[in-house]
C-alpha atoms as one frame of an Amber mdcrd trajectory, in Angstrom:
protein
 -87.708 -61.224  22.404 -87.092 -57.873  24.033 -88.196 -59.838  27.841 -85.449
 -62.481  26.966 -82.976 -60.073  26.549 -83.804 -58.059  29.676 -83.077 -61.540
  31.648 -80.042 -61.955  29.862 -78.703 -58.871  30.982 -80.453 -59.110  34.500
 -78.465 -62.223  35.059 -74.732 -60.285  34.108 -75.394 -57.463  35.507 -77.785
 -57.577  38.369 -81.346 -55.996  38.127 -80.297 -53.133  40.415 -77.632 -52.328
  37.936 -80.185 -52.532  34.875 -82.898 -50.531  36.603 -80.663 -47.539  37.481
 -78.992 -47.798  33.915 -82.365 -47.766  32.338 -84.107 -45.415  34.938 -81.104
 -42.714  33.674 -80.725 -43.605  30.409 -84.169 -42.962  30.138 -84.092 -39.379
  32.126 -81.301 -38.505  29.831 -82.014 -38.806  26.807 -78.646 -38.272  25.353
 -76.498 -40.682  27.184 -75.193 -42.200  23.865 -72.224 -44.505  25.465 -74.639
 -45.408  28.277 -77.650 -46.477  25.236 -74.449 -48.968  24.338 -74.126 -50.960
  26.530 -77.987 -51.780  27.262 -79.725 -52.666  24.211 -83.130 -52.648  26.242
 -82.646 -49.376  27.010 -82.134 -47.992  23.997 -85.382 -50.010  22.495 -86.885
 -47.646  25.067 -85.493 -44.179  24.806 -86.744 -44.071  21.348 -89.210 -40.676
  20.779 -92.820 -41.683  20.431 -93.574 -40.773  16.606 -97.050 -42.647  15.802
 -98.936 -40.221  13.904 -96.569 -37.120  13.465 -96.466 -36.444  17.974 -93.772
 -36.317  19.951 -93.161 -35.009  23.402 -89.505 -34.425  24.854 -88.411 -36.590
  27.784 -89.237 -35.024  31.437 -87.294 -36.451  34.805 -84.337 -36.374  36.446
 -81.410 -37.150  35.109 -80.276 -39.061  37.671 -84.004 -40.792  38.486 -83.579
 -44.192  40.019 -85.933 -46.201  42.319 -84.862 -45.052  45.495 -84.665 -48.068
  48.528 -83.668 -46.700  51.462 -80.203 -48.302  52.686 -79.679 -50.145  55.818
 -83.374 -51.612  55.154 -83.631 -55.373  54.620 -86.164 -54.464  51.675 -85.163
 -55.701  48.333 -85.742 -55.352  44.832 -86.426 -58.999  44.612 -88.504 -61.964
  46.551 -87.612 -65.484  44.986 -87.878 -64.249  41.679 -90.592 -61.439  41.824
 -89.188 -57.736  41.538 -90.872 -55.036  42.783 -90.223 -52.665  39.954 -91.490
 -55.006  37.189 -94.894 -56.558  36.074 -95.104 -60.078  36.649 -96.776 -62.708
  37.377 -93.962 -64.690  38.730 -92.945 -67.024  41.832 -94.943 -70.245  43.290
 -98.272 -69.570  44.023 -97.167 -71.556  47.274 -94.327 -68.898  48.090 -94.756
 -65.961  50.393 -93.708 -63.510  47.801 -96.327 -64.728  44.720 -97.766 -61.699
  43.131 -96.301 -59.754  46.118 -98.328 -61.217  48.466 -95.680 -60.786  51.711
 -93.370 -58.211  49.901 -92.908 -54.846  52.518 -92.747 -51.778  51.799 -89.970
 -49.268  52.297 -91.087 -47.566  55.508 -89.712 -48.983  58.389 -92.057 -50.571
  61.039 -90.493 -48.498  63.724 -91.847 -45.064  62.234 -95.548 -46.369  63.029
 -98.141 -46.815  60.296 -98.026 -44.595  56.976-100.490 -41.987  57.241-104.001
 -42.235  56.292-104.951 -40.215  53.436-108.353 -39.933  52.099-108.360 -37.594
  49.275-110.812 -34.484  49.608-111.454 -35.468  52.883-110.095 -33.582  56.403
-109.834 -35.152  59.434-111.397 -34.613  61.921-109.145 -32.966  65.270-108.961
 -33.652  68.486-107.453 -32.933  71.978-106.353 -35.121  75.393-109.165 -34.400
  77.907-109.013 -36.070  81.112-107.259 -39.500  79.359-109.602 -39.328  76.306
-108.993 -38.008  72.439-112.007 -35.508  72.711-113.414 -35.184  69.065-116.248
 -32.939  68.463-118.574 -34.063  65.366-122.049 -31.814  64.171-124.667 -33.180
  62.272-125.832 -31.335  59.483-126.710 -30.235  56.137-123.990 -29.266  53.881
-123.405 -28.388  50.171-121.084 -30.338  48.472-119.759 -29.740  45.172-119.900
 -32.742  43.029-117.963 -31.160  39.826-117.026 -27.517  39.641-119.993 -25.611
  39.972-122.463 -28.339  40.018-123.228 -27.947  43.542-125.674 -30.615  45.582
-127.612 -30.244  48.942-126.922 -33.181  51.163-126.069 -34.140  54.510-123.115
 -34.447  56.306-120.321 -33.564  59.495-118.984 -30.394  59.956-119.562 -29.059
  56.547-118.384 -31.883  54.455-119.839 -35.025  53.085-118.298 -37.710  53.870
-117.633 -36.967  57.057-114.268 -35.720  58.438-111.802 -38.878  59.422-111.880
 -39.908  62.989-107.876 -41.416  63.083-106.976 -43.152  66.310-104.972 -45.863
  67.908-105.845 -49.211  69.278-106.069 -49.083  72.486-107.199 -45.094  72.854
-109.919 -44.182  74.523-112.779 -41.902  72.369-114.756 -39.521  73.498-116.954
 -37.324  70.683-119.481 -34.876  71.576-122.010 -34.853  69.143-123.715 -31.570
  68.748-126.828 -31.720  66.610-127.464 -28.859  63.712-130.070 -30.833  61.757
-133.490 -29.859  62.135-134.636 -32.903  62.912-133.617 -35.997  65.534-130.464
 -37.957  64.647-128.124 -40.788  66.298-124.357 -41.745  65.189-123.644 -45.222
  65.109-120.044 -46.498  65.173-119.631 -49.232  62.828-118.133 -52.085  64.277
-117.040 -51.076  67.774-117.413 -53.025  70.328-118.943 -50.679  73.054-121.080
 -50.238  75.693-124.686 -50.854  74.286-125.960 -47.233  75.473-123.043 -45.504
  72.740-124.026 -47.977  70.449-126.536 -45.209  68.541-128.927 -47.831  67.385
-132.144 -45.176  66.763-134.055 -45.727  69.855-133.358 -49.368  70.558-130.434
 -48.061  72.938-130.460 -44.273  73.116-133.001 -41.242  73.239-132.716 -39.592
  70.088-130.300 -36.157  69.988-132.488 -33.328  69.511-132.199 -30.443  67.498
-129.240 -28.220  68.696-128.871 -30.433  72.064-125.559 -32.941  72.273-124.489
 -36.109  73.021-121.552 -37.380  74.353-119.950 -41.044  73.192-116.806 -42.465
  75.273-115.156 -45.731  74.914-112.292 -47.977  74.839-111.183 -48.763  71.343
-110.158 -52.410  71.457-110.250 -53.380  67.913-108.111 -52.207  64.799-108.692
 -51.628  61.233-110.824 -50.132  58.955-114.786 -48.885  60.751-116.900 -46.033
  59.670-119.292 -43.714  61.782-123.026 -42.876  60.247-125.955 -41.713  61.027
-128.443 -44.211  62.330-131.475 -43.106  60.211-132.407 -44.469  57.357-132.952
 -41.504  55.155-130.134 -39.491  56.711-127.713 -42.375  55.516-129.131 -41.894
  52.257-128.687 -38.279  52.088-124.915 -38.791  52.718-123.970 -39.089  56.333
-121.228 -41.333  57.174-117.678 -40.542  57.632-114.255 -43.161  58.099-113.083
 -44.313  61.849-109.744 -45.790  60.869-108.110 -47.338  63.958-104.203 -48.477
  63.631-103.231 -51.570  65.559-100.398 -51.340  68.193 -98.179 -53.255  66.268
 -97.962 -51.968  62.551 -99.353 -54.622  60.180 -97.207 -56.696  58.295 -95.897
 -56.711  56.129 -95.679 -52.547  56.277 -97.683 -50.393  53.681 -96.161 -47.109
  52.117 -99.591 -45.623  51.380-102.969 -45.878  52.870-105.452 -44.483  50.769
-109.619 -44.393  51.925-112.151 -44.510  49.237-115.798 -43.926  50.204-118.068
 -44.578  47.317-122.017 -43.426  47.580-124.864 -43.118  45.115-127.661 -40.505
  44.684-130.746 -39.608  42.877-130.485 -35.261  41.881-133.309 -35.027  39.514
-132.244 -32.662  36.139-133.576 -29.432  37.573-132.537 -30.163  41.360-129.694
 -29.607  43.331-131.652 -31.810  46.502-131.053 -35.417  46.593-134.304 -37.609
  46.371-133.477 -39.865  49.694-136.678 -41.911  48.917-135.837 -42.548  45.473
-135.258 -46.592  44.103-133.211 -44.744  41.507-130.141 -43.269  41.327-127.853
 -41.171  38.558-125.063 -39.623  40.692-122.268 -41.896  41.929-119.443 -40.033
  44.431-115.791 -41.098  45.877-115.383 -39.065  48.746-117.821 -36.408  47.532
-116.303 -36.464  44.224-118.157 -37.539  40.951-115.520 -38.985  37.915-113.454
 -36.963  37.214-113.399 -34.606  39.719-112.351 -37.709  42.295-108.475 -36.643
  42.752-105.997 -39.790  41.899-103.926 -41.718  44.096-100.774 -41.355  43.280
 -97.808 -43.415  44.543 -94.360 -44.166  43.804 -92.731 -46.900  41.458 -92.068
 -49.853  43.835 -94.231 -48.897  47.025 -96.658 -51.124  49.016-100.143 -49.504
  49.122-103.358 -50.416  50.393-106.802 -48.624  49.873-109.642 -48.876  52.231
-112.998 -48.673  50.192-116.230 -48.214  51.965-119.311 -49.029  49.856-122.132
 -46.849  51.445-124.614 -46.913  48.746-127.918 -46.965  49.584-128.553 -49.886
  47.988-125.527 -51.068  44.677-122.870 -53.407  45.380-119.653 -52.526  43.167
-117.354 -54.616  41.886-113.868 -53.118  42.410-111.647 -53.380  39.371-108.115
 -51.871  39.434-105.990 -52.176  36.395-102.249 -53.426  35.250-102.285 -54.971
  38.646-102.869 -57.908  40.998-103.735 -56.711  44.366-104.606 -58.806  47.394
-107.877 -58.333  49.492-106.073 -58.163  53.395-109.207 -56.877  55.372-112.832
 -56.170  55.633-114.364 -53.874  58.001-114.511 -56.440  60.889-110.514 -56.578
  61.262-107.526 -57.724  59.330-107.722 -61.233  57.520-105.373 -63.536  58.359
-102.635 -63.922  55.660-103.491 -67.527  54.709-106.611 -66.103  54.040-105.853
 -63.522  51.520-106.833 -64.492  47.496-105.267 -62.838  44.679-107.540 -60.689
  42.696-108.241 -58.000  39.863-112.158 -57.200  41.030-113.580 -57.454  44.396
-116.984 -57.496  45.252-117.696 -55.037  47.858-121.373 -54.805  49.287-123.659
 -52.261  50.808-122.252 -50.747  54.423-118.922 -53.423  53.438-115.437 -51.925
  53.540-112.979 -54.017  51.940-108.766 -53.541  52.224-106.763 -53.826  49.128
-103.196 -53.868  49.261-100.293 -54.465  46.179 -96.949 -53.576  44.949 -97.312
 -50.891  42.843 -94.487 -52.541  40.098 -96.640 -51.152  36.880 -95.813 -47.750
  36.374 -98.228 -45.837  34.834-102.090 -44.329  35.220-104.552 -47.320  36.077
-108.154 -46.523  36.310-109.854 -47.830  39.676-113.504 -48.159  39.448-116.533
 -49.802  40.030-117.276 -52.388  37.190-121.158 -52.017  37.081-121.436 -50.398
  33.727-124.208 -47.558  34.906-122.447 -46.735  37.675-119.158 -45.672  35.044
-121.274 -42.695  34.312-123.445 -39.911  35.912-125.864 -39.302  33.356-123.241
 -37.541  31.364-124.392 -39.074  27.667-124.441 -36.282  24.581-128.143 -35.620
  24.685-128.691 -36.530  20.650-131.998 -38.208  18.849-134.160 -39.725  21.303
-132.078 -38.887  24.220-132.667 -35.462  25.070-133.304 -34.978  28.145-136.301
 -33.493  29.911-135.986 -30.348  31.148-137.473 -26.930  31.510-136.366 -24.525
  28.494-135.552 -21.855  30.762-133.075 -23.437  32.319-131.493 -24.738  29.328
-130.811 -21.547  27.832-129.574 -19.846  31.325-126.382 -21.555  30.915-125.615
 -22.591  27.228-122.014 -22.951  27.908-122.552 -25.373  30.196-125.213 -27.662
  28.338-124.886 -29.911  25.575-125.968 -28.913  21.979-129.164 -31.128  21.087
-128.731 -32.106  17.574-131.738 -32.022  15.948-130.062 -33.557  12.673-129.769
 -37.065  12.040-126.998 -38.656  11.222-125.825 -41.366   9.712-125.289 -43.520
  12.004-128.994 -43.285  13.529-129.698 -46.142  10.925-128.089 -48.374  13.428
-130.384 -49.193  15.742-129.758 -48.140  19.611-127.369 -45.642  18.275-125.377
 -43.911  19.907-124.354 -46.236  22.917-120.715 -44.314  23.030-120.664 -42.511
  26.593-118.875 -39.609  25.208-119.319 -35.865  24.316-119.019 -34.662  27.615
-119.331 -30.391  27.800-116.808 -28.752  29.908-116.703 -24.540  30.128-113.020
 -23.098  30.164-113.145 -22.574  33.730-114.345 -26.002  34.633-111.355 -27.274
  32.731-108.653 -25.110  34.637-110.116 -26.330  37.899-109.909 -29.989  36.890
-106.354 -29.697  35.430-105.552 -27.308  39.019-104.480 -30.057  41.129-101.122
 -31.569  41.659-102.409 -35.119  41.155-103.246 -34.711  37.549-100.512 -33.110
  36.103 -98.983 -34.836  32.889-101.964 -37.113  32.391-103.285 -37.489  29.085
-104.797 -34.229  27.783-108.390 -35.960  27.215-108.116 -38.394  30.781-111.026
 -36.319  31.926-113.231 -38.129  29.347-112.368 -41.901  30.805-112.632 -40.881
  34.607-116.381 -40.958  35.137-119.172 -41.519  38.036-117.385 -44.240  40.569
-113.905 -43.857  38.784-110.562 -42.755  39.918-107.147 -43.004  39.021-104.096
 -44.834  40.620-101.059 -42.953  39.566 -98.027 -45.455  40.039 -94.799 -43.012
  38.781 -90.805 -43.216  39.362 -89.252 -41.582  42.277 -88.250 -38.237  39.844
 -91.632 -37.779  38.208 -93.375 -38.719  41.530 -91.439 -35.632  43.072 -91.733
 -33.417  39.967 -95.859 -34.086  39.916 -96.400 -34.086  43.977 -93.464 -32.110
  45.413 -92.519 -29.095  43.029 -95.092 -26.378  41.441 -93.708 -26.405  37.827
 -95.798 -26.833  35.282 -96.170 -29.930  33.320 -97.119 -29.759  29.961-100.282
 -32.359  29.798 -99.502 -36.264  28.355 -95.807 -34.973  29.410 -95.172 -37.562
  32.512 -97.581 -40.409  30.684 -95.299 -40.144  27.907 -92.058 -40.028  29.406
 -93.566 -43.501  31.391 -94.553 -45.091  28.253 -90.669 -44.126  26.894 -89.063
 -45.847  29.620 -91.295 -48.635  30.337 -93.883 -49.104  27.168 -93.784 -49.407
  23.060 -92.956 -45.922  22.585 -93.506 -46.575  18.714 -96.923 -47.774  18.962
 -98.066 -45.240  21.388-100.135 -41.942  20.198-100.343 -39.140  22.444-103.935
 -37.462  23.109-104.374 -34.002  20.971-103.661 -31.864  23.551-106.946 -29.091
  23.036-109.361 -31.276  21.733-112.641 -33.045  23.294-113.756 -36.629  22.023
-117.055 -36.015  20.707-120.023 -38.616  19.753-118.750 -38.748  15.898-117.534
 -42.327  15.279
């Protein structure tokens, strides 16, 4: 009833009209004569109330998706609006699901920037008609969750790899100085090169030995989405690869807003080890970017926006299948080179294999926070089950007791529902000190989630962020606080069922009771 009403009004009005209305009504709060003359609206400025919580509206009073005039970008393709979930349109059009629908930047101002979250790129200077880069092998530390710290290899101190961000067309040198103790090679995925840069271990180069360099140069023909690694085996395993994003000359089209990277990797860390096990069949730590769920920092985009995400599967040996939520995106390139358009199939999961990068790209017209994951149900986790009944874990006493704060209590009782059998199968009670919590809650991207989102962000999981232009810019642009659940609520007010929606207690961890 409520959707038949919106098109009413959408037809008398005109959607811009109803957005902005709604967008401010919304921000307001109090805007009594502006509630009467848009009965949607006021449907959604009631207070959420389910269960005794309530949480005062946040924004901008005069918050309203922003399109930037003298564009030819619209709200609306044949019937499918960019602000507003839907599945709408032919599936013959150019504009189903999105499919052609640009973004707002303007193909003149070059590609949107590349951003792969806790990841640096990697610089670089003109030397004699190349972009010099200078990349070093070697073994780094790399914080999976704050304070859980894991030895593994990498670039330059980090694993993955710093970004190597060029232009078709450039030509590449990188000096490759080795700080492993051991031989290495760096391939570059993709390329087409000449055979002796091609870092194939042996086959087409001498190996680089400890603390000597090699130098790569060549012509970057191709565009789109490539990766660097090391060309051994084990050293792959142990974490070395890195992104090689190249933008074409001509910006694709239709233009993106945001162009995320996503490099997901697996590892075995035994329970009283901080090395990874590169030989291991096994595995029980899953990463994005170096992060393990949910430490991996969201994407976060504005209401409206095209965006694409590069994700590079560089397991050593899991496929994932990619599953975004309250949105259809469309798969627009692989690691070879962009697909052609009549080639690109509407999806919500995407199969992406070992060493495969896949491109997603959609119109992000759900607001909201949509988890982005891998759908392989072990790989939604990192081992981080409430060790209860038969699942405690083995480990050595003393280490248990160094660090109580930081372990799970081991209930020795049994409860009821250990009658069941297999119980528990939950994947909850999750242990987090005081200052593991302020570190989590520390970044930008997070604030106003949920107060308990840290307990549904796990192993290969992230979170897209899709939020109007005045809670984009209070979240990602200002440093004032946000109380948490504030911005989900205020989203859910504008845009949900604000009376069937109950907040998250704001101090409280799930635990395993249920």
């Amino acid at each position: 009833m409520r959707y038949e009403k919106e098109t009413k009004l959408l037809q008398s009005a005109g959607r811009r009209e109803f957005i902005t209305k709604g967008a401010i009504a919304a921000a307001t709060g109090v805007t009594a004569a502006m509630l009467a003359s848009a009965a949607t609206a006021q449907e959604a400025m009631k207070m959420p109330h389910a269960h005794g919580h309530s949480q005062k509206p946040i924004g901008s009073r005069n918050a309203k998706p922003s399109i930037p005039a003298g564009t030819d970008v619209r709200e609306e393709y044949d019937g499918y609006s960019r602000f507003k979930p839907g599945r709408g349109n032919d599936p013959d059009s150019d504009y189903y699901l999105g499919k052609l629908v640009p973004g707002f930047r303007k193909t003149e101002d070059g590609p949107a920037p590349f951003v792969a979250p806790d990841l640096e790129k990697l610089p670089w200077e003109m030397v004699n008609g190349a972009k010099e880069f200078h990349l070093v092998p070697m073994a780094v530390e790399r914080e999976f969750h704050p304070g859980v710290k894991m030895n593994v290899y990498g670039y330059n101190g980090s694993m993955p790899g710093p970004t190597i961000e060029v232009n078709q067309g450039d030509r590449v040198r990188i000096v490759v100085t080795n700080e492993l103790p051991e031989d290495t090679f760096v391939h570059w995925h993709g390329f087409e090169l000449p055979v002796q840069y091609d870092g194939a271990a042996t086959l087409n180069q001498e190996p680089i030995k400890p603390g000597r360099t090699f130098v790569y140069e060549f012509d970057v023909h191709e565009e789109g989405t490539f990766f660097y690694h090391s060309h051994v085996a084990m050293q792959e395993a142990f974490g070395q690869v890195g992104w090689f994003i190249v933008h074409p000359k001509k910006v694709f089209d239709p233009p993106v807003d945001r162009d995320f990277g996503l490099i997901f990797q697996n590892f075995f860390v035994g329970p009283n080890q901080t090395v990874s096990d590169s030989w291991s069949m096994d595995w029980n730590w899953h990463t994005i970017n170096g992060r393990s769920g949910p430490y991996t920092t969201p994407l976060v985009c504005k209401h409206g926006e095209r965006v694409r995400v590069r994700l590079l599967n560089f397991a050593p040996m899991q496929h994932h299948p990619i599953h975004m939520h309250g949105h259809t995106f469309w798969v627009t390139g692989h690691e070879g080179a962009r697909v052609p358009k009549s080639a690109w199939i509407p999806r919500n999961n995407e199969l992406v294999g070992v060493a495969q990068a896949s491109d997603f790209e959609f119109v992000a017209n759900n607001p909201g926070d949509w988890i982005f994951h891998c759908h392989m149900v072990h790989h939604m986790m990192n081992h981080m089950t409430k060790q209860v009944g038969p699942r405690i874990r083995q480990a050595s006493v003393d280490r248990y007791l160094a660090n109580l704060d930081n372990r799970p209590s081991v209930e020795a009782a049994q409860r009821a529902g250990f009658n069941t059998p297999g119980y528990p199968q939950k994947m909850m009670g999750m242990s987090m000190s005081e200052e593991d919590m302020k570190i989590y809650w520390g970044r930008r991207e997070v604030q106003g989630m949920r107060a308990n989102y840290l307990m549904a962000v796990k192993g290969l999981m992230t979170v897209m962020r899709v939020l109007p232009d005045d809670l984009y810019e209070l979240v990602m642009e200002t440093d004032q606080p946000i109380e948490k659940g504030a911005v989900f609520s205020e989203i859910v007010r504008r845009f949900g069922d604000p009376d069937h929606y109950e907040p998250a207690p704001k101090h409280e961890m799930m635990s395993m009771d249920g």
